[in-house]
Every structure is written in C-alpha cells, then in structure tokens.
C-alpha positions in Angstrom: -23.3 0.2 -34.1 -21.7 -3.1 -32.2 -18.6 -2.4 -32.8 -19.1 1.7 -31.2 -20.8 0.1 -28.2 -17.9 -2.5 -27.7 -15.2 0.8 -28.1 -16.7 2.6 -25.7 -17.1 -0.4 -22.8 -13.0 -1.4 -24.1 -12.7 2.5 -23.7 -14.2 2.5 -20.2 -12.8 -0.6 -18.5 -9.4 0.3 -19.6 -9.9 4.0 -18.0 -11.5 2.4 -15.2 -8.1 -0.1 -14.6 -5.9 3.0 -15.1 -8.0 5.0 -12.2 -7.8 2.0 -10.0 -3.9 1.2 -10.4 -3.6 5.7 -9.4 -5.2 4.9 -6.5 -3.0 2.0 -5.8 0.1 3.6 -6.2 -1.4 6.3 -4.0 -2.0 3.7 -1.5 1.3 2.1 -1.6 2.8 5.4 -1.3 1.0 6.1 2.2 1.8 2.7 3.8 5.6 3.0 2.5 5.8 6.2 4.5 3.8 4.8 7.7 6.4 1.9 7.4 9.5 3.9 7.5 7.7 6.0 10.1 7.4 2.7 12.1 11.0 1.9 11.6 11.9 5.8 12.7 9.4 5.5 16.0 11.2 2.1 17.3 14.5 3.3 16.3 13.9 5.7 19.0 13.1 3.9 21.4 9.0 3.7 20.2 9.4 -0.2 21.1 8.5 -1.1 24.6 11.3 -3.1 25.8 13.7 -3.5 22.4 13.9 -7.0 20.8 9.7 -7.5 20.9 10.0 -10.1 18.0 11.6 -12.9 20.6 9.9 -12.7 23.4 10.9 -12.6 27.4 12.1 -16.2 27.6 16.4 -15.4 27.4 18.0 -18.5 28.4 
C-alpha cells in the first residue's frame, strides 16, 4: 500500500513539474515576442532621442 501511495505522489510531482515547465515555455514565448517588439518600436524611431544607453554628456 506504501509503495501505491509513493507512485502516485512520484506520479503527481512529475506531472506537476511538466505543467509548470508548459507554462514556462509559454512564458518565455510572450516575453521573446514583447522583446523583438521592443527592438521593432526603437528601430522606428520608438526611442526618444536615439542612443538612450549613453547618456547626453558627448564630449
């Protein structure tokens, strides 16, 4: 009777663990599509100013 219970718990965490990593990839999915998005919007001219990663100070 042990060995049924400890089955279905092995049974359950693994299904549990394969839920969770769908619902990562689903995750990852979205944010690699927001972050191409991003990369689209500045391309255009989304950025205010061009160039925001250094700053106003230009020598």
């Amino acid at each position: 009777m042990i060995l049924w219970i400890l089955l279905l718990l092995l049974i359950l965490v693994v299904f549990g663990f394969g839920f969770t990593m769908q619902i990562l990839w689903w995750v990852a999915a979205v944010l690699l599509v927001l972050w191409i998005a991003g990369f689209a919007m500045r391309g255009r001219g989304g950025g205010r100013g061009g160039g925001r990663r250094y700053g106003r100070s230009r020598g």
